[in-house]
Structure formats: C-alpha cells, structure tokens
VOMILO-323277 format. One record per residue (C-alpha): residue number from 0; residue in one letter; x, y, z. Coordinates in Angstrom, 1 decimal, padded with zeros to 4 digits, m for minus. Example, Ala and Ser with C-alpha at 12.3 -4.5 7.8 and 13.67 -1.06 7.14 Angstrom:
REM VOMILO-323277
   i aa      u      v      w
   0  a  012.3 m004.5  007.8
   1  s  013.7 m001.1  007.1
REM end
This chain:
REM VOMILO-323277
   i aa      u      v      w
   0  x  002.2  016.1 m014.0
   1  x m000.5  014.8 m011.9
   2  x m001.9  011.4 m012.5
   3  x m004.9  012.6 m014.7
   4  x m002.6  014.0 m017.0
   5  x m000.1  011.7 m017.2
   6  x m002.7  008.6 m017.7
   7  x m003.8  011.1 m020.6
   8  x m000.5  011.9 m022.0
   9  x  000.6  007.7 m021.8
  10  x m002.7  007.7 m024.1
  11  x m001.5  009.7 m026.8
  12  x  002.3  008.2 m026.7
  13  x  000.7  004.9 m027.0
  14  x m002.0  005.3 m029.3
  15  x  000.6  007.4 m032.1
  16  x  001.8  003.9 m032.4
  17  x  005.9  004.9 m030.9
  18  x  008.1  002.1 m030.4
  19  x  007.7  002.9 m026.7
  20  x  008.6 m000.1 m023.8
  21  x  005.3  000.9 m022.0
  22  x  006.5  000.5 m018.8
  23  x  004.0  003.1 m016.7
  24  x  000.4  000.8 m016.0
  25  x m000.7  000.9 m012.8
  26  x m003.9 m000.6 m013.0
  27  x m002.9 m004.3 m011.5
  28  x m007.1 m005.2 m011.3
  29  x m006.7 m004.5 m014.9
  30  x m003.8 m006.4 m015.3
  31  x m004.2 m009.4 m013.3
  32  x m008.2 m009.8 m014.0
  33  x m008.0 m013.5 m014.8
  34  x m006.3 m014.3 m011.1
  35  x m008.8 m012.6 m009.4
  36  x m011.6 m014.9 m007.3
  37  x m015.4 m015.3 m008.2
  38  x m017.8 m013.8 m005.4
  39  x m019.4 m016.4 m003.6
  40  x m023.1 m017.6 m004.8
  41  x m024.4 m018.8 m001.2
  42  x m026.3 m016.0  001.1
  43  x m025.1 m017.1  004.6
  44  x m024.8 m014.8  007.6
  45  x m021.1 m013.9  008.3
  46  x m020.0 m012.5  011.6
  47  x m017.2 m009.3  012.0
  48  x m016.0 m011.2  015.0
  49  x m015.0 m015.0  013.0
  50  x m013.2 m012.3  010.3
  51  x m011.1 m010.5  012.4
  52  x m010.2 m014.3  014.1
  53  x m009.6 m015.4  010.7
  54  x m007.3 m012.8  010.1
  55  x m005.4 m012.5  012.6
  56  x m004.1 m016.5  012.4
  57  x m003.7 m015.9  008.8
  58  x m001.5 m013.3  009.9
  59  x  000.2 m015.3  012.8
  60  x m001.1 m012.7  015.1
  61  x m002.5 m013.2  018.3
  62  x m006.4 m014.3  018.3
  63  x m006.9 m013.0  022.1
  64  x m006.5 m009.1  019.6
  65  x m009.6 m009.9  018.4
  66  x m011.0 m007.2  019.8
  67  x m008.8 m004.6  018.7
  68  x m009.1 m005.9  014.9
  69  x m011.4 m003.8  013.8
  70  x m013.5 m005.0  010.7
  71  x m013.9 m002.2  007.6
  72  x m014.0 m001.9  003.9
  73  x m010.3 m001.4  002.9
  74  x m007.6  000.7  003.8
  75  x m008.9  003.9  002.3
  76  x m012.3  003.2  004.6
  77  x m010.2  002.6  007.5
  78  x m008.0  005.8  007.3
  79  x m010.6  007.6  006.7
  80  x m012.6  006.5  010.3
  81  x m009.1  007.0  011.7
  82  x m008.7  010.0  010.2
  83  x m011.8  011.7  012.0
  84  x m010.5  010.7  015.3
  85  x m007.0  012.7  015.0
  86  x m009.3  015.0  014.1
  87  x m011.4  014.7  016.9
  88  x m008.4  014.4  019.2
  89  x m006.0  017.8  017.5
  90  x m003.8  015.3  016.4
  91  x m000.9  016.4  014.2
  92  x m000.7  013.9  011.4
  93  x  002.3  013.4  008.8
  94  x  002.1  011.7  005.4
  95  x  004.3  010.7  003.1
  96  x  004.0  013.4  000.4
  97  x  005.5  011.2 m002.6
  98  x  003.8  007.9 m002.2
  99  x m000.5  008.1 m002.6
 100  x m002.5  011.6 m003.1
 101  x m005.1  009.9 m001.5
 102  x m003.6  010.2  001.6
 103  x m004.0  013.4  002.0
 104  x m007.2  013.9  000.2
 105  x m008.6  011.6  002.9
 106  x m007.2  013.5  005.9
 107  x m008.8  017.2  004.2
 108  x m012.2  015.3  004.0
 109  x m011.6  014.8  007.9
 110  x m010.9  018.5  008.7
 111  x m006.9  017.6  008.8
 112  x m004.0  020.0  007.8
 113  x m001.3  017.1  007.6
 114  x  002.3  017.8  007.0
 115  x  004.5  015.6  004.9
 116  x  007.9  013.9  004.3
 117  x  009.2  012.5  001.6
 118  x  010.1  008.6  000.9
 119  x  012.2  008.6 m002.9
 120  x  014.8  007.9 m002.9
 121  x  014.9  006.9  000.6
 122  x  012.3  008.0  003.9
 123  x  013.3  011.5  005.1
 124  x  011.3  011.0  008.7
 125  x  010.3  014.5  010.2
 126  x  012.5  016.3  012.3
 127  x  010.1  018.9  014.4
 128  x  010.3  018.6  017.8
 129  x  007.5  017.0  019.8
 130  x  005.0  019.0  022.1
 131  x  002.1  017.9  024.0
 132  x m000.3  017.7  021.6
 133  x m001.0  013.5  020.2
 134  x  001.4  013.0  017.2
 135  x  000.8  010.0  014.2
 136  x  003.4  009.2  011.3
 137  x  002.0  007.4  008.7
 138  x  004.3  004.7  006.7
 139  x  003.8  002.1  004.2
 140  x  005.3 m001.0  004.2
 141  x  005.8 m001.8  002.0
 142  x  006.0  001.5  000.6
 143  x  005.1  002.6 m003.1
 144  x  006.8  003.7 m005.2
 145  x  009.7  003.2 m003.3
 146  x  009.2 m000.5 m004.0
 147  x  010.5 m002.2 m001.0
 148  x  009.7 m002.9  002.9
 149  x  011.8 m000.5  005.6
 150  x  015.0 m001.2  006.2
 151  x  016.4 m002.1  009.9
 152  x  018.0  000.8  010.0
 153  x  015.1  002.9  008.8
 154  x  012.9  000.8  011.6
 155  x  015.5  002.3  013.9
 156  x  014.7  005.5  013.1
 157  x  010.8  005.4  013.3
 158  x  010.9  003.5  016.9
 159  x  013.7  006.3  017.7
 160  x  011.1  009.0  016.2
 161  x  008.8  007.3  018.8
 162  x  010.3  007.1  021.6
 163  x  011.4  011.2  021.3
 164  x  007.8  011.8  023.2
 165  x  005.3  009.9  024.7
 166  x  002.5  011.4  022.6
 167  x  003.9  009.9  019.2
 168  x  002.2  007.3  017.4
 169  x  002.5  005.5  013.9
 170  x m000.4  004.5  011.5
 171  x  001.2  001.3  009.3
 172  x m000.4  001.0  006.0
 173  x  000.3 m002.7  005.1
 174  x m001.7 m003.3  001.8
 175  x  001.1 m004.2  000.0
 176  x  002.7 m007.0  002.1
 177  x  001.6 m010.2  000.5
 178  x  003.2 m011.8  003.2
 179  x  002.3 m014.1  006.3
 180  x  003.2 m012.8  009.0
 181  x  004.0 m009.5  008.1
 182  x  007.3 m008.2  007.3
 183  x  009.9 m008.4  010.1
 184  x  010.5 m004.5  010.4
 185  x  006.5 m003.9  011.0
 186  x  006.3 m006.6  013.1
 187  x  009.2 m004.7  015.6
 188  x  007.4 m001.7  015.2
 189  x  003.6 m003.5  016.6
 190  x  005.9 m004.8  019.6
 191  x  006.4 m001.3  020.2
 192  x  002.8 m001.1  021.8
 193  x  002.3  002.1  019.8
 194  x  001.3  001.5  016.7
 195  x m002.2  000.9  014.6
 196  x m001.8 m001.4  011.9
 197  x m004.1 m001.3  008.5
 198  x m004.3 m004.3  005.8
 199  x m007.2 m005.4  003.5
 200  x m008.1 m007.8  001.1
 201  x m007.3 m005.1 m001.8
 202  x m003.9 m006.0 m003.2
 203  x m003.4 m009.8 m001.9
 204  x m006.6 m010.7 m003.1
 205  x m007.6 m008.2 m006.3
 206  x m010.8 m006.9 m004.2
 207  x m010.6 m003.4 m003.7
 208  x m012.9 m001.8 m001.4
 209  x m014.3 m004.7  000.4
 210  x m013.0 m005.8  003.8
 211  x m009.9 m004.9  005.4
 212  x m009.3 m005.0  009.3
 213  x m007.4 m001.8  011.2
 214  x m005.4 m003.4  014.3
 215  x m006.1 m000.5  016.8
 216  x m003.3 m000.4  019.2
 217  x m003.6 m000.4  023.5
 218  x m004.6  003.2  023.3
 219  x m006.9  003.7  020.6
 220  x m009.8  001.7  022.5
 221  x m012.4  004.4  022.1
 222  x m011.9  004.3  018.2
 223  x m013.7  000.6  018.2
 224  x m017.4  001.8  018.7
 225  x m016.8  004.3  015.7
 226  x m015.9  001.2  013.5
 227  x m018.3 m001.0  014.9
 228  x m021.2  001.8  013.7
 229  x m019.8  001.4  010.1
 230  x m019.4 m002.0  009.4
 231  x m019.2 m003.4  005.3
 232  x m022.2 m005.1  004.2
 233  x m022.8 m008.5  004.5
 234  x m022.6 m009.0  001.0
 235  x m019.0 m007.4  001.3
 236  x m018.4 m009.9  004.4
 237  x m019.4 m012.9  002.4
 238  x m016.7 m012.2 m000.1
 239  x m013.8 m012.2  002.8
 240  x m015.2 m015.2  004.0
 241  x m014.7 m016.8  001.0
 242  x m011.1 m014.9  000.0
 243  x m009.9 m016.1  003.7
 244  x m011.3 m019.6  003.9
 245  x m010.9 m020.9  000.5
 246  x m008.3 m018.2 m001.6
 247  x m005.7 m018.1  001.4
 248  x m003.3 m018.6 m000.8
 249  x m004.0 m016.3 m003.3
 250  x m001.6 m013.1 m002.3
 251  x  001.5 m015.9 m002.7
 252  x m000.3 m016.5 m005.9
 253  x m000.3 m012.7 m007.1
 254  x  003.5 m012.0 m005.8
 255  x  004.5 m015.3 m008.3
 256  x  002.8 m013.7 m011.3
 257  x  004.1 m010.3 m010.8
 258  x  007.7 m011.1 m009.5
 259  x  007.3 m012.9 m013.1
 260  x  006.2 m010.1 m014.6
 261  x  009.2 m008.1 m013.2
 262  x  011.6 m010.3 m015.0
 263  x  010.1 m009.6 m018.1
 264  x  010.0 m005.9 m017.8
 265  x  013.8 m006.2 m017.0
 266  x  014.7 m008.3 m019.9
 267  x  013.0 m005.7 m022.2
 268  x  015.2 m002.2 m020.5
 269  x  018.4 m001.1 m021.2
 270  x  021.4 m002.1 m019.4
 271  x  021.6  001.3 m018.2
 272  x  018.1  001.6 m016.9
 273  x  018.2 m001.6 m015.1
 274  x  021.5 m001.1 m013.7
 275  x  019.2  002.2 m011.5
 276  x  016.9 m000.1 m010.1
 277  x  017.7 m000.7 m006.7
 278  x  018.1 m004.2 m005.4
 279  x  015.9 m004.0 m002.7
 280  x  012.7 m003.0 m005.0
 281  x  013.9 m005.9 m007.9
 282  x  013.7 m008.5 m005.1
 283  x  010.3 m007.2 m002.7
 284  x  007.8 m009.8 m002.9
 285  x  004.7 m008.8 m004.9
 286  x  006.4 m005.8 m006.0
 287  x  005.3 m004.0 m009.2
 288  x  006.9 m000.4 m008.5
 289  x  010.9  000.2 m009.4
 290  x  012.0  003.5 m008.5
 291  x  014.7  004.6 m011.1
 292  x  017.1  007.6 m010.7
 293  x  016.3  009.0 m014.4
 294  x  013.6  011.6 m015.4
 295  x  011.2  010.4 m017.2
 296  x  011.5  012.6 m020.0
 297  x  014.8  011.1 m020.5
 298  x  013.9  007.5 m020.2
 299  x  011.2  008.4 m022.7
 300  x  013.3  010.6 m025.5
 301  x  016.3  008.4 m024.9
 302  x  015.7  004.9 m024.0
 303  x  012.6  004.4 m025.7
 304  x  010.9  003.8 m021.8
 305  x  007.4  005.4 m021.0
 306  x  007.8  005.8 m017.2
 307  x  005.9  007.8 m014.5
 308  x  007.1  011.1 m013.1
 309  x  007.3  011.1 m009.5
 310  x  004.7  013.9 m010.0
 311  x  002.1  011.2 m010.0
 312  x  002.0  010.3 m006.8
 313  x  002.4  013.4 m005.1
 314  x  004.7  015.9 m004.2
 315  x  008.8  015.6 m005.0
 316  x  011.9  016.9 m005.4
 317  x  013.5  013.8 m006.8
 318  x  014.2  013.8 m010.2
 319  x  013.9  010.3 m011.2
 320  x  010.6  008.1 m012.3
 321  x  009.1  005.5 m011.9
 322  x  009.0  001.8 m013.3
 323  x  006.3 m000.6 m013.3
 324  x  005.2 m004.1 m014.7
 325  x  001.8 m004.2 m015.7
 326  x  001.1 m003.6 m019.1
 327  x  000.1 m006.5 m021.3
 328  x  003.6 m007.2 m022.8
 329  x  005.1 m008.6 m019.6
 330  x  001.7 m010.7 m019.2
 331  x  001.8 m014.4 m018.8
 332  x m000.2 m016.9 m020.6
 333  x m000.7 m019.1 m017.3
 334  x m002.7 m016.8 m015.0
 335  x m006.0 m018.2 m015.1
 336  x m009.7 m017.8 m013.4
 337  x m010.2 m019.3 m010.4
REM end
C-alpha cells in the first residue's frame, strides 16, 4: 500500500468512527502548526555567504567551510542539484529503498537508475564490488522510519564500505538531527574527507522548502557554480535569517514537544506493542517514527492500533509497521505561536 492509498484507507478507518489508537499521522507541519515561526515583516538584503557562516557555527563546524556550504532550498532541492551531477559524472548511486519514495523519484528526474538497500529492521549496506566508475551511498541520519541515528558499529561499516575503493563516496541526509553539532557517528563519517553532507531548516524549524545548506566535500568543488546559479529567493533567505538569528533554539524546542508526544503515544499502546519498540527509536531526540515488528493489519484487527505498512515508504520485505506520534490525541496544550 503506497502512501496515497494508505492516507485514504486511514480516512475511512477514522471517519467510520472505530475505536482506533490513531497512531499513523505523518504530517508534523500539521501537527505542530502553533510552534512554527512567523516570516519576518522587514525587506532587507540577505547574503548566501553570512547563511552558510551562520550555519556552520550553529553547527559547530568550521567557518573557514564556508565555501563548500553550499546555500539551497531544502534537502529535496539540494539532492536534486546533486543528483544531476552523478548524473553528469556516470555515477552509480544507492538509496535506501524503505525510508523516502522521494529519493528515488528525484534521482529518475535526473536520468538516474539507482539501486537500493534496505534499512528496517536494521541497514543492510550493499555488497557489490567496487569498479572504477564514482560510487555514492546515500544514508539518513537520523534515518526514518527506522527512528534512530547509526549505530558505531553500523558507522564502522559505512567508513569500511568506503574505504573498499577509492571511488566511493556517501551523500548524509541530516534533516532529522535536531541536534548541535550533529550526531557523533556523522560527524566520524565528515572526518572521513569523503562525504557531502545535506541539512535544512525543514524539520528543526517547521519550514519546508526554504533554505537548507549541502556541505560539498574536498572533491565535489565543481558542483558549487551549479548551486551558486540556483540560489532560493531572497524572500526565502530572509526567513533563514530570521529562523537562524532569532529561532536558534527552536529544533530543541520541536524535539521537547515531540519526545512529549512520544510518551503519550506509549501510554495509550498495549504492553505488547510497546514492548516491540526498540530502545534506540523510544529515546532519539526529535523522534516521531517507531518501527514495530507487527503487521499492521494485526496491530489494527487486534490491538485496536492504526499503523503504517512499511509499504509507505518504499520498498520491503519486513513485515512489521510503523508507529508514529502526531495525531491530535498525543497533542499538548502548551505549544504555542511564537
């Protein structure tokens, strides 16, 4: 069940008025709305260059990257410019197949066949051997719906999956990390040298689609001018100004109010459904995914759950589902406008 029809199918299960535990909204804009910062009012001329400064000591990264952090509109804006130059360069690119469609939706639009690898219950990295052709891994972390940041020994295995050929490279997708600095394990994995790191205002800040930064690594120099020539607008770059300089605190804001809406979800389950959850996702900061090792239709017909099939965000064999804690019941009263 793709995510279409599943959004259509929570719908009906809802809307027939079942004494479901609605535990499948993924729509945190929708969910977290009152937490989420006015635009600015003023019409002042914001520079790329004081952004990607900005950034980078909010991150506790070094300023003198500055021009490697390239300025964009998001993630999804980012990947795809990145996208284009594997493209460009007859890169072979794998995705994680169970974590975001859009992935690969993103590398088609660039003339991409990417292969994948799967990430529930636990990353699977690929196993093909290396030949001379320029090779990228993409990972999240934190990864959804997986729920939780690598593991050491699962950063073991990517810098080992690395250093298997010189022409191996990793993409980071760090949307999720509300965190500063960033997590320890993609912290190693930058110190490798070979690495391009992607982040935005998106998740932290509840502004989708409006300025993120792509940390190009030593060798991707020639991507820059292809960023440089699509910049976000300034109206775009006056809103980062304003999350940066006077929100900074905002994604510690957003992992309080969901890590409180994750105890609430887990007061309302069974003790048997809890007890699948693994640690590691209960305790990631800012986490709203919880990967559970039950099918959905079982949760549903059984314990009275509405979960997502793995199905949703892309393809699986795992049969478990997935958890989340959005929906209005595990709300709080104190979020408020700011």
């Amino acid at each position: 069940m793709r995510f279409d029809e599943f959004r259509e199918f929570r719908r009906r299960q809802l809307s027939a008025g079942s004494p479901l535990l609605d535990a499948a909204e993924t729509n945190v804009y929708r969910a977290l709305a009152p937490m989420r910062p006015e635009p600015p009012t003023g019409m002042n001329t914001v520079h790329r260059c004081d952004l990607a400064r900005a950034w980078l000591r909010r991150s506790e990264l070094p300023e003198e990257w500055s021009g490697r952090a390239m300025v964009c509109r998001g993630v999804r804006h980012g990947l795809g410019v990145a996208f284009h130059r594997l493209r460009a360069g007859r890169a072979r690119l794998w995705l994680p197949g169970d974590v975001y469609p859009a992935y690969f939706e993103l590398a088609h639009a660039a003339g991409l066949v990417p292969a994948s690898y799967p990430t529930l219950p636990a990353p699977v990295l690929p196993r093909s051997p290396a030949d001379d052709r320029p090779e990228y891994l993409l990972i999240a972390n934190p990864s959804k719906p997986l729920g939780r940041y690598l593991s050491g020994a699962e950063c073991d295995a990517v810098i080992a999956w690395l250093r298997r050929s010189p022409h191996r490279r990793l993409l980071i997708d760090s949307v999720y990390d509300p965190g500063a600095p960033f997590a320890a394990g993609t912290r190693r994995l930058l110190d490798t040298g070979r690495a391009v790191l992607l982040h935005s205002v998106t998740k932290g800040w509840l502004w989708p689609r409006t300025f993120g930064v792509v940390l190009l690594g030593p060798e991707q120099a020639e991507w820059a001018e292809t960023f440089r020539a699509d910049p976000p607008t300034q109206t775009q770059l006056r809103v980062a100004d304003r999350l940066l300089t006077e929100h900074g605190d905002m994604p510690r804001q957003v992992a309080r109010e969901l890590a409180a809406r994750a105890e609430r979800l887990f007061e309302g389950l069974p003790d048997e459904v809890l007890r699948e959850i693994p640690t590691e996702s209960r305790t990631c900061p800012g986490n709203y995914f919880f990967p559970v090792g039950i099918p959905a239709e079982t949760l549903r017909r059984e314990c009275g759950v509405l979960a997502m099939p793995v199905s949703v965000f892309g393809e699986s064999s795992w049969p478990g589902s997935i958890l989340t804690s959005l929906a209005d019941a595990f709300g709080s009263t104190t979020a408020v406008a700011r």
